[in-house]
C-alpha positions in Angstrom: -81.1 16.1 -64.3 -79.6 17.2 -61.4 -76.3 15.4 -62.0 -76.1 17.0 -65.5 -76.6 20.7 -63.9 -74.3 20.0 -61.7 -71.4 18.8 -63.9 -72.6 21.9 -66.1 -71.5 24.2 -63.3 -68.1 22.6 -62.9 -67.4 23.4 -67.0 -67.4 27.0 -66.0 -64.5 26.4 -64.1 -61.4 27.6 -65.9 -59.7 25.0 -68.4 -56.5 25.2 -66.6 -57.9 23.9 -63.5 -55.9 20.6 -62.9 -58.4 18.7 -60.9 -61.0 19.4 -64.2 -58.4 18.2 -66.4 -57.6 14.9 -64.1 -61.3 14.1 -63.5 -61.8 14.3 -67.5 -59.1 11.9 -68.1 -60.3 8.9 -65.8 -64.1 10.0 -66.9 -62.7 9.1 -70.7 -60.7 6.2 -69.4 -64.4 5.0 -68.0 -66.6 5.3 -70.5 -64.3 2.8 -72.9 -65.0 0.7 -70.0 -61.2 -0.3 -69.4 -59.2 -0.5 -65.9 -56.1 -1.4 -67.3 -54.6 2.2 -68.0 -55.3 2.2 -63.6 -53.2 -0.1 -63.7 -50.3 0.3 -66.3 -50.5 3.5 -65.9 -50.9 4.6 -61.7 -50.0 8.0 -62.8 -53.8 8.7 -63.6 -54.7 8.1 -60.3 -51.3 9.3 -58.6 -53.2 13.2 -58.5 -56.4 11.9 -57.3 -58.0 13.8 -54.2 -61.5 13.9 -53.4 -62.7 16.8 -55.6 -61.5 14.9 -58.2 -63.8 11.9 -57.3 -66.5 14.0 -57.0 -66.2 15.3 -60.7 -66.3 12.0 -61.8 -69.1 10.5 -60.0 -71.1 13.4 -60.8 -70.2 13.8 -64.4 -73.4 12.5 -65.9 -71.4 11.1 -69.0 -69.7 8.3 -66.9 -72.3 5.2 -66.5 -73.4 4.8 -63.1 -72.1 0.8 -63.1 -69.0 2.8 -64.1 -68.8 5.3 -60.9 -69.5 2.5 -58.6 -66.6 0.1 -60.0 -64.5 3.6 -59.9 -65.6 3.9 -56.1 -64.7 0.6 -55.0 -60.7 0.5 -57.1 -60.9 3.6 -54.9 -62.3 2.2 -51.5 -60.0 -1.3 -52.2 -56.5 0.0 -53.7 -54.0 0.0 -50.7 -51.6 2.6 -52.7 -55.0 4.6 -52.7 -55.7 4.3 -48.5 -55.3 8.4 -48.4 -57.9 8.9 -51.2 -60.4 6.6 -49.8 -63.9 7.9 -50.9 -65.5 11.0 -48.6 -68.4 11.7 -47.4 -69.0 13.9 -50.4 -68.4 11.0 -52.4 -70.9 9.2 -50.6 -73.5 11.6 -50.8 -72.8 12.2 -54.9 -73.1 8.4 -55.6 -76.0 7.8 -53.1 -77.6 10.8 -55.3 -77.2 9.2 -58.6 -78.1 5.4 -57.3 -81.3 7.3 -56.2 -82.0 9.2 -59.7 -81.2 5.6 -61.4 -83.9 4.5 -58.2 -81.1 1.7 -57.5 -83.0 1.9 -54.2 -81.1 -1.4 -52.4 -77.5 -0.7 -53.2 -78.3 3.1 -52.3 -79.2 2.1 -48.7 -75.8 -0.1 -49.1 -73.7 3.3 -49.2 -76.0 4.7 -46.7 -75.3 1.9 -44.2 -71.8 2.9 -45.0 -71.9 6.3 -43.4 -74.1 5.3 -40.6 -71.5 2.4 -39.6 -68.1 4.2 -40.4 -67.4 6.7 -37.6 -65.2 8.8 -39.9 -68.0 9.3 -42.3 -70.7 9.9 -39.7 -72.1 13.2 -39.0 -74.7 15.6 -38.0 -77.4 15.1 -40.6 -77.4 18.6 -41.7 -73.9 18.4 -42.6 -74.5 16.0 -44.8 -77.5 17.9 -46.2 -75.3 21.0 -47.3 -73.1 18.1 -49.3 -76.0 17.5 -51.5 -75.8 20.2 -54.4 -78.4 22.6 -56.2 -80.7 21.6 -58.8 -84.6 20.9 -59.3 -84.9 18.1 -57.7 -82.9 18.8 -55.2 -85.7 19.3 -52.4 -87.0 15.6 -53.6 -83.8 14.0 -53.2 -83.1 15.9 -49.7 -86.8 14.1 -48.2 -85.8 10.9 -49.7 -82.3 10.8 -48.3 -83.5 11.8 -44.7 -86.0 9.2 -44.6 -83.9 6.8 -45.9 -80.9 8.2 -43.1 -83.6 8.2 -41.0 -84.6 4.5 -41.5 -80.9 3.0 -41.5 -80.1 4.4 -37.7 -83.3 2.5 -37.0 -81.8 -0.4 -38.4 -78.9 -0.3 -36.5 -80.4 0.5 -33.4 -79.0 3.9 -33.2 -82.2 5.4 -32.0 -80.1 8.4 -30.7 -79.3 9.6 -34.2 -83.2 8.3 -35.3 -84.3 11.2 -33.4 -81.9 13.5 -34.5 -83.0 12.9 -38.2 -86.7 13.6 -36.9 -86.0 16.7 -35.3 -83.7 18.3 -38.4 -87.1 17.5 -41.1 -89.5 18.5 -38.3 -87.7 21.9 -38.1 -87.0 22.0 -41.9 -90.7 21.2 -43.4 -89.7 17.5 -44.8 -91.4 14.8 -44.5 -90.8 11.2 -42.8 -92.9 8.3 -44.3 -95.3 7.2 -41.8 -93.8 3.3 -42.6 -90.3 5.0 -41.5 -91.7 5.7 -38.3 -93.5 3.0 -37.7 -89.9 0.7 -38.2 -89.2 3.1 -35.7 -91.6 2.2 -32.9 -91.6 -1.7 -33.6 -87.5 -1.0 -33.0 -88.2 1.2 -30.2 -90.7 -2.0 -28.5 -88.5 -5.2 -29.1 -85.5 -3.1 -27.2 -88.2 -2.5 -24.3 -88.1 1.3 -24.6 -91.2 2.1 -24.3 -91.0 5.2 -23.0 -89.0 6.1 -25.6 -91.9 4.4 -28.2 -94.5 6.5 -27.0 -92.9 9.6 -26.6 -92.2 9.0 -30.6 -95.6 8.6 -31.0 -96.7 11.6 -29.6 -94.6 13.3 -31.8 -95.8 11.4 -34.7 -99.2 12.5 -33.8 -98.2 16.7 -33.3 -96.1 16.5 -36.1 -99.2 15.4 -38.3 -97.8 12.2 -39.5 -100.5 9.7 -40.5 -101.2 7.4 -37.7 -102.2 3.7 -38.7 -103.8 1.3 -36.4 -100.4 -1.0 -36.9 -98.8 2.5 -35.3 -101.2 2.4 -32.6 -101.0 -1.6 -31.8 -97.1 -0.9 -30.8 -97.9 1.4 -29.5 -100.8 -0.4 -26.7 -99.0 -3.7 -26.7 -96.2 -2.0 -25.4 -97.3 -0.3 -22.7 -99.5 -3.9 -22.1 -96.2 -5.7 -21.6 -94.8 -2.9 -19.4 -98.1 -3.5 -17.1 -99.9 0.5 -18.2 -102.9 -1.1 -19.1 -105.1 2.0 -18.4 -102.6 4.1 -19.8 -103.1 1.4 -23.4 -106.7 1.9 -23.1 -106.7 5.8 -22.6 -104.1 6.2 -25.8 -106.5 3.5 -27.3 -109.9 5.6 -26.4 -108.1 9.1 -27.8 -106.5 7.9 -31.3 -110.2 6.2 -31.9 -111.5 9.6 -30.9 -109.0 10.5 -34.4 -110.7 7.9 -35.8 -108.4 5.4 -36.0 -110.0 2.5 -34.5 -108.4 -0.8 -32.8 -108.3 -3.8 -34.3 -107.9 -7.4 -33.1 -104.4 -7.3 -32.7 -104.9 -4.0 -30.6 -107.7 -5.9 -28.8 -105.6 -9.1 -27.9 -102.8 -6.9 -26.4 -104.9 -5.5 -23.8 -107.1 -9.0 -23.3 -103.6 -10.6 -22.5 -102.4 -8.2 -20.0 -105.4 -7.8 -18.6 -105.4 -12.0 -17.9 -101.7 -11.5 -16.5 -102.9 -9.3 -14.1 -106.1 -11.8 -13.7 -108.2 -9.2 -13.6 -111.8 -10.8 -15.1 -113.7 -7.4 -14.7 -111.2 -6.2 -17.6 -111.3 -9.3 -19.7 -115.0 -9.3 -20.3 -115.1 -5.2 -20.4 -112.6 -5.3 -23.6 -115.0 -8.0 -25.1 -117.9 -6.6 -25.0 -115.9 -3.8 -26.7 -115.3 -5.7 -29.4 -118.6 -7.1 -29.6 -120.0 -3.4 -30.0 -117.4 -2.6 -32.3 -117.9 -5.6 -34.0 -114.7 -7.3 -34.0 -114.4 -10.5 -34.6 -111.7 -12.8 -32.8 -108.2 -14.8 -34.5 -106.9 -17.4 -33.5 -104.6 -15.7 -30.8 -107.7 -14.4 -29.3 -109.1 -17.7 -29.0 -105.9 -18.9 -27.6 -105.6 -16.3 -25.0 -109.4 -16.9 -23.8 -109.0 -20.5 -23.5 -105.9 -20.3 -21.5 -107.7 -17.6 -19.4 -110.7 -20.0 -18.6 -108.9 -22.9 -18.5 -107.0 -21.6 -15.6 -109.7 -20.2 -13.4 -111.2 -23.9 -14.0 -114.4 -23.0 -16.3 -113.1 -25.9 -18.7 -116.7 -26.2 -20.0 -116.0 -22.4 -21.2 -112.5 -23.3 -22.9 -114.3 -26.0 -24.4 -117.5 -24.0 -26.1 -114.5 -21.5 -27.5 -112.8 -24.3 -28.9 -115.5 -25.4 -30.6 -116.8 -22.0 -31.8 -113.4 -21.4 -33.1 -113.7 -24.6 -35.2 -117.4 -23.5 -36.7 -115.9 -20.7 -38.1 -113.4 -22.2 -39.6 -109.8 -21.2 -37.2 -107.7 -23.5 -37.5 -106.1 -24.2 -33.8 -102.9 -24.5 -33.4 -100.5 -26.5 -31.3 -100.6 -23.9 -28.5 -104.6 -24.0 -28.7 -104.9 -28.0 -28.1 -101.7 -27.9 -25.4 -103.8 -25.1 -23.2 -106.8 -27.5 -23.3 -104.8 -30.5 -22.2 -103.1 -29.2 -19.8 -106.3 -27.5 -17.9 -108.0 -31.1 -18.9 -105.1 -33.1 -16.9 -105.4 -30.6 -14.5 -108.8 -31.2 -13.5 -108.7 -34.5 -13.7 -110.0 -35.5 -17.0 -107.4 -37.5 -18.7 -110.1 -39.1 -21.1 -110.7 -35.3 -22.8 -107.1 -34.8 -22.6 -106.4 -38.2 -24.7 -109.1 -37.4 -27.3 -107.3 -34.1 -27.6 -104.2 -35.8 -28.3 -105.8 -37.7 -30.8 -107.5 -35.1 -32.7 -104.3 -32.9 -33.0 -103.0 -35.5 -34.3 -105.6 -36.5 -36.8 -105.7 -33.0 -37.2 -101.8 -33.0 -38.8 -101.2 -30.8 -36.1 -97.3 -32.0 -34.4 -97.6 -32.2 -30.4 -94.8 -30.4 -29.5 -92.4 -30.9 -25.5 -95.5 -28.6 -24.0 -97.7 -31.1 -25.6 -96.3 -34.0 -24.0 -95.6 -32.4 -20.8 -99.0 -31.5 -20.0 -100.3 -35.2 -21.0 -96.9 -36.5 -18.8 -98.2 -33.9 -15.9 -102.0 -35.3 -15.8 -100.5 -39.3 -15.4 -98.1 -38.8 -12.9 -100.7 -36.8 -10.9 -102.9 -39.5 -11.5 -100.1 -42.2 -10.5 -100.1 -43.7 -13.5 -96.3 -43.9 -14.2 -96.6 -46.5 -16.5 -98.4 -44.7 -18.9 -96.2 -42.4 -18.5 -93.1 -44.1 -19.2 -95.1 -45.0 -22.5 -95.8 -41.4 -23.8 -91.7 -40.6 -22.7 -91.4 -43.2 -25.3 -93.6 -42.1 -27.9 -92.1 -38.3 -27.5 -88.7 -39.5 -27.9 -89.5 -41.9 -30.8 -90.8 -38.5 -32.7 -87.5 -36.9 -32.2 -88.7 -34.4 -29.3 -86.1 -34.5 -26.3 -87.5 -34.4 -23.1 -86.8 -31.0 -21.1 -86.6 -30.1 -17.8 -90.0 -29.6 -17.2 -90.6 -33.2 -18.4 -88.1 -34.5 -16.2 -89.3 -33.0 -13.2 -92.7 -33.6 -14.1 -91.7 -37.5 -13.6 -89.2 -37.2 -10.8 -92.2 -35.9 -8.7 -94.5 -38.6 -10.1 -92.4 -41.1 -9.3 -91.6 -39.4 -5.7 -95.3 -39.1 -4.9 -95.6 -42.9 -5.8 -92.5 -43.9 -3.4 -90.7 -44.9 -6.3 -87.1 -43.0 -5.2 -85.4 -45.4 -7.0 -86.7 -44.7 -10.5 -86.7 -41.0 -9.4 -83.1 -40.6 -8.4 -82.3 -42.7 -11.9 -84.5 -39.9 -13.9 -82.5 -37.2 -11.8 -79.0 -38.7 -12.7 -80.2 -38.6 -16.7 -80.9 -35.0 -16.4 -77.4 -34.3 -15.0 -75.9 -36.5 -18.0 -77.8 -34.7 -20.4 -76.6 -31.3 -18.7 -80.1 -30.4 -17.6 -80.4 -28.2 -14.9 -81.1 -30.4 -11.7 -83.0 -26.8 -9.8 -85.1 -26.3 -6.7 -88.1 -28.1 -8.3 -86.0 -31.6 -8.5 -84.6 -30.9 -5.1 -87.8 -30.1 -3.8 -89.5 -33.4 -5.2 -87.2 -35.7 -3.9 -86.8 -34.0 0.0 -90.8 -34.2 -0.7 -91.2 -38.0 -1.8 -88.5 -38.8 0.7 -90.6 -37.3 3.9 -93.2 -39.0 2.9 -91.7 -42.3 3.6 -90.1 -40.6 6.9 -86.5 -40.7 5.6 -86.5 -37.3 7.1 -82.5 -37.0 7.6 -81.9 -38.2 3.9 -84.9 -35.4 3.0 -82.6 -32.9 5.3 -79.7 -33.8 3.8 -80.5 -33.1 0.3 -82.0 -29.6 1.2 -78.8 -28.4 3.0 -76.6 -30.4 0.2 -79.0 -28.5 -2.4 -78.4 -25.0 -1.0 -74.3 -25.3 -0.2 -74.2 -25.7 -4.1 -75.7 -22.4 -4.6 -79.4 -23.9 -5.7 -81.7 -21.2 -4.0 -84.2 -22.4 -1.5 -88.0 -21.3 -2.2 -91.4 -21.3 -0.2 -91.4 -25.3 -0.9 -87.9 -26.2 0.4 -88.0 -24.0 3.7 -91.9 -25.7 4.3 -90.7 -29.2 3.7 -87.9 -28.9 6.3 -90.4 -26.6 8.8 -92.7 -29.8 8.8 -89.6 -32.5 9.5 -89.0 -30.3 12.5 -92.1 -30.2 13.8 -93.0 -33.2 13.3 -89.5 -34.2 15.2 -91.1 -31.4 17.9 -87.9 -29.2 17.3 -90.1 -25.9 17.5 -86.9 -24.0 17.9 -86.0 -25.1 14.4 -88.8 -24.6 12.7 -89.1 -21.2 14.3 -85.3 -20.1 13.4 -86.3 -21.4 10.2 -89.8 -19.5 9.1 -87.9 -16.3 10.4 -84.8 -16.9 8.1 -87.8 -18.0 5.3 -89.5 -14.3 5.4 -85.6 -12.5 5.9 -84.9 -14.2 2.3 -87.8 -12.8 0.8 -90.0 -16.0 0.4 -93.7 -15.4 1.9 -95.1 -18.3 3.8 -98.4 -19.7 2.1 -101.1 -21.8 3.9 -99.0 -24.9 3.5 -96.5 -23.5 5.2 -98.4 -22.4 7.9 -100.5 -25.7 7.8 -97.2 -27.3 8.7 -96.9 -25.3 11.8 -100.0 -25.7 13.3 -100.1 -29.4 12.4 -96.8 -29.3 15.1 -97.7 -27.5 18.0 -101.4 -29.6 17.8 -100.3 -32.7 17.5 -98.3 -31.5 20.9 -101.5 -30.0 22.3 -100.2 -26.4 22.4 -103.8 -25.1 20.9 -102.7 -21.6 21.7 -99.5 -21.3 19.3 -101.4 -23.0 16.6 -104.3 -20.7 17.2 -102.3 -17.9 17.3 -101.0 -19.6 13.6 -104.2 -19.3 12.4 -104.9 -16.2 13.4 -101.5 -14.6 11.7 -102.3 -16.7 8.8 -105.6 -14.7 7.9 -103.7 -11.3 9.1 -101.6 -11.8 6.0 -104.7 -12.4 3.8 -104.8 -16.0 3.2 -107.7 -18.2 4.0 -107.2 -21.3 6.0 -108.2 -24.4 4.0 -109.6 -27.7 5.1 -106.8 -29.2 6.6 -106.1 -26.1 8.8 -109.6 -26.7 10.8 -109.2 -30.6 10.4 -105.9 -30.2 12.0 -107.4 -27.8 15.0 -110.2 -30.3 15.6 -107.8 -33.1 16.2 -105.9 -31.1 18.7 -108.9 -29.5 20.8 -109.3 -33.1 20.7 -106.7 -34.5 21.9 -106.5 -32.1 24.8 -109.8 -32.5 25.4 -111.7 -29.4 24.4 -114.4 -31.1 22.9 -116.4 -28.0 22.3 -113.7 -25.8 20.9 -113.7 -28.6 18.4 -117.4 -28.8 17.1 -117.2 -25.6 17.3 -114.5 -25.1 14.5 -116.0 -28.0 12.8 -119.4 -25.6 12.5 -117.1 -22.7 11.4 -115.9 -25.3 8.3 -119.5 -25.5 7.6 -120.0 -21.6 7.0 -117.1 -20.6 5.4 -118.1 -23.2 2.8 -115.3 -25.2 3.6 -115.4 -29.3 2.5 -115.4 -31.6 5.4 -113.4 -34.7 4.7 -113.5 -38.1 5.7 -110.6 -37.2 8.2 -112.3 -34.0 9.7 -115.3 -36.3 10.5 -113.2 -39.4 11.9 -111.5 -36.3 13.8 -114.9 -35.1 15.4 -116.7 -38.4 15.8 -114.1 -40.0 17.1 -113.5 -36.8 20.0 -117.1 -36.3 20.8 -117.6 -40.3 21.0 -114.4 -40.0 23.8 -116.7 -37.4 25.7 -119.4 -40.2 25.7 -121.4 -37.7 23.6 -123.3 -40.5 21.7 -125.9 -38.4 19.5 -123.6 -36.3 18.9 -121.6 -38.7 17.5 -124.2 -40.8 15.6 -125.8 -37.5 14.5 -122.4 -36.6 12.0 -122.0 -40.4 11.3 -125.7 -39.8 9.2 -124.0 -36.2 8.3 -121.0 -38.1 6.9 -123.3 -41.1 5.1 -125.2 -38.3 3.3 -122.3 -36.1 2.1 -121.3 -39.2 0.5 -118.2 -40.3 2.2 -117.5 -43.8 3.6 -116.0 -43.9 7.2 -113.6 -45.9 8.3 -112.5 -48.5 10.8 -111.7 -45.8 13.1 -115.3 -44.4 13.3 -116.6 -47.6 14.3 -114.5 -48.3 17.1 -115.3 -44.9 18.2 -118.8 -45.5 18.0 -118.7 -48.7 19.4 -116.4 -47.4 22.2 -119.2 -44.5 22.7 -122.0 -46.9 23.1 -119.8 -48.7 26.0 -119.1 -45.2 27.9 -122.7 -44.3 27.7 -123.7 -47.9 28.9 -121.4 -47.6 31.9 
């Protein structure tokens, strides 16, 4: 053994060497397994020095349980603070904990020199501390990647590196699981650079590359937004013939769907259909969360139950995705049987659960109900969030019940909830509706001298209370200061602006809206031309209005029951009776039910035509 060649070398010293002659003395006074000369006699120790230690924890004929309860009377002795144990001695016991493979409390004295900046040093220094001997080369591999492995630990990728470099340069090998630590380290600190610079390494240095090596590798990179750069490190390591597998697969599915790009999505599964790989569960999940949100619920719903045929269990994230893209279209009787199979299921709904079902009643105005599910979640011990709470203060604010919002609003602040731009938001929202427009102001400017940012939804809430006030100036000042703050007007916002200057009958600012609105690549919506039509209207451009009501038509545009009352009602003005009666048929074979207005209007038609 290498300990036992060692100590054989230090016998050749001559016998009157005083450190031989003190290390044989404590060695005796440790095999008969007895402290108590250390401590009725302190003059054993009192010529202690670290060569001294070291003859003793390398003298094969002391037990190993015996060096390490000598180390720590060293390490714990306060008379003994100038002795404390050296690197050497370090490097001698890890050494011996290694032949005895006492691999766990050998990684304990190597956390010691990586943590103790008096011990830590450059790894070859503490290479030339370990001595001669057959298996020395063995023990030198095994103690690097261990080193090696321990920085890693500590997030010290610095000295990681280091390590790599010295066995790169000196013919040893790293274990490929070694590395690997390294790169999943490397990814949860968001280096990724870093990672895959490693990597390369890995791969010119020869160091077997696994597909777990590679997924780090890609999902990294994924999360960092370099999908093409995943996919071409992806293409080349299966060119080594390590191939992707799912996991590989789902980090580049799910980036891909981050960036919403659908071309990439169904390029990486067909892929996997050549390759033959067959989905997981967080596959499933990250498809049905993709469909679900581009609306092709049918879709979700086939994967759901293809997922169940071959026997997936879905999880709790798998049945809240369906829920919430089933209250979002609309179908709350899906989004109950959901509920109830999770839970028949023994699957626990979780605050996302609840949220989503909460989010689907309140749209649907049925606060009740959800008053009843609040109750339900609470009763299961689940607290309600934020997002719960906001999800009812806008229920109730879209109902007109501000009372029962503002209570919802003070329980948030009770429970030391956040009350953010989203609650403000609501209630300026719910309180314009019912033309309380100062109390809306109010709370916006209240909302933003307490440090609550304003976003696209505050500055268009107060842009429409000004121009529907016909303070242009405002509303101006206002969608200037909007864009200086780095928050991009959307079509609502710009919907708000035209509504203003029409309802004023100045066509050629909300033309102009319109116009500026597709410049910055939106697309105007249905109440954009409605809005348009009702002005060319009003000022009597009856022309300018059919003709905008045709341009609905053809960019596939829906036309309401208030774009037609809007057109009818203008045309039938003009005294342009078939006109008129011509989109009344139109608007009883779309399906939509006029209202009083449209009568009068056609009744008031028939009158300027009879005159």
């Amino acid at each position: 053994m290498s300990s036992k060649n060692t100590f054989t070398a230090l016998k050749k010293h001559s016998p009157s060497d005083p450190n031989r002659e003190i290390a044989r003395k404590i060695a005796e006074t440790l095999n008969n397994a007895s402290f108590k000369p250390f401590k009725t006699d302190p003059s054993l120790l009192s010529n202690l020095n670290s060569r001294v230690t070291h003859l003793v924890l390398s003298n094969p004929k002391v037990p190993l349980r015996s060096c390490l309860s000598f180390f720590n009377l060293i390490r714990t002795t306060p008379s003994l603070a100038s002795q404390r144990p050296d690197l050497q001695a370090h490097v001698t016991l890890i050494r011996r904990l290694s032949e005895a493979r006492q691999f766990a409390q050998m990684k304990i004295f190597m956390n010691g020199i990586v943590t103790d900046e008096n011990l830590r040093c450059p790894v070859s220094k503490m290479v030339s501390l370990i001595e001669g001997g057959s298996e020395r080369a063995k023990f030198v591999e095994k103690f690097c990647d261990m080193l090696f492995r321990v920085y890693v630990s500590h997030e010290m990728f610095e000295e990681a590196l280091m390590v790599f470099d010295y066995v790169d340069k000196n013919g040893i090998e790293i274990e490929e699981r070694s590395c690997f630590a390294l790169l999943v380290a490397l990814k949860k600190s968001h280096k990724v650079d870093l990672c895959l610079g490693f990597f390369d390494r890995m791969v010119k240095k020869g160091v077997e590359i696994t597909v777990y090596s590679l997924t780090i590798v890609v999902d990294g990179l994924c999360k960092k937004g370099e999908v093409e750069r995943a996919k071409a490190i992806m293409n080349e390591m299966a060119g080594r013939g390590v191939k992707p597998n799912i996991f590989t697969y789902n980090g580049i599915i799910n980036a891909y769907i981050e960036r919403k790009e659908f071309e990439g999505v169904n390029e990486i599964l067909s892929l996997m259909e050549e390759e033959a790989v067959s989905y997981n569960a967080v596959t499933y999940t990250l498809l049905i969360e993709w469909y679900g949100s581009c609306g092709n619920i049918e879709i979700a719903g086939k994967l759901f139950d293809e997922m169940l045929e071959r026997g997936i269990e879905p999880d709790i994230h798998v049945y809240t995705s369906l829920i919430k893209w089933s209250c979002r279209l609309g179908n709350l009787k899906r989004a109950f049987s959901l509920f109830d199979e999770l839970t028949v299921r023994g699957v626990k709904p979780n605050a996302y659960t609840y949220a989503a079902l909460l989010s689907g009643v309140c749209k649907a105005g049925q606060m009740e109900a959800a008053e009843i599910l609040l109750r339900e979640m609470q009763g299961k011990g689940i607290d309600a969030n934020q997002l719960i709470y906001n999800t009812l203060i806008d229920g109730y604010c879209k109902k007109g019940l501000m009372d029962e919002a503002l209570k919802v609003k003070v329980v948030m602040e009770k429970k030391g909830l956040k009350v953010d731009v989203y609650t403000h938001s609501s209630i300026a929202s719910g309180l314009r509706r019912l033309n309380q427009n100062e109390e809306a102001k109010r709370l916006l400017f209240t909302m933003a001298e307490q440090g609550v940012p304003q976003n696209v939804v505050t500055f268009t809430i107060l842009i429409d209370i000004y121009c529907k006030e016909g303070n242009f100036a405002e509303a101006k000042r206002l969608f200037q200061e909007m864009g200086k703050k780095g928050e991009k007007a959307n079509t609502v916002t710009y919907n708000a602006l035209i509504d203003g200057f029409s309802k004023k009958g100045k066509m050629e600012e909300a033309h102009k809206l319109k116009d500026e609105l597709e410049a910055n690549g939106m697309t105007p919506d249905s109440y954009t031309y409605t809005t348009l039509i009702h002005g060319e209207c009003m000022v009597g451009k009856f022309d300018e209005a059919l003709k905008l009501f045709n341009e609905m038509a053809r960019r596939g545009l829906s036309q309401n029951v208030v774009t037609y009352t809007a057109i009818i009602s203008g045309l039938s003005k003009d005294g342009r009776t078939d006109e008129a009666y011509r989109l009344y048929d139109e608007m009883i074979k779309a399906g939509l039910t006029p209202d009083d207005r449209v009568y009068t209007s056609l009744v008031s038609s028939l009158h300027t035509a009879e005159s």
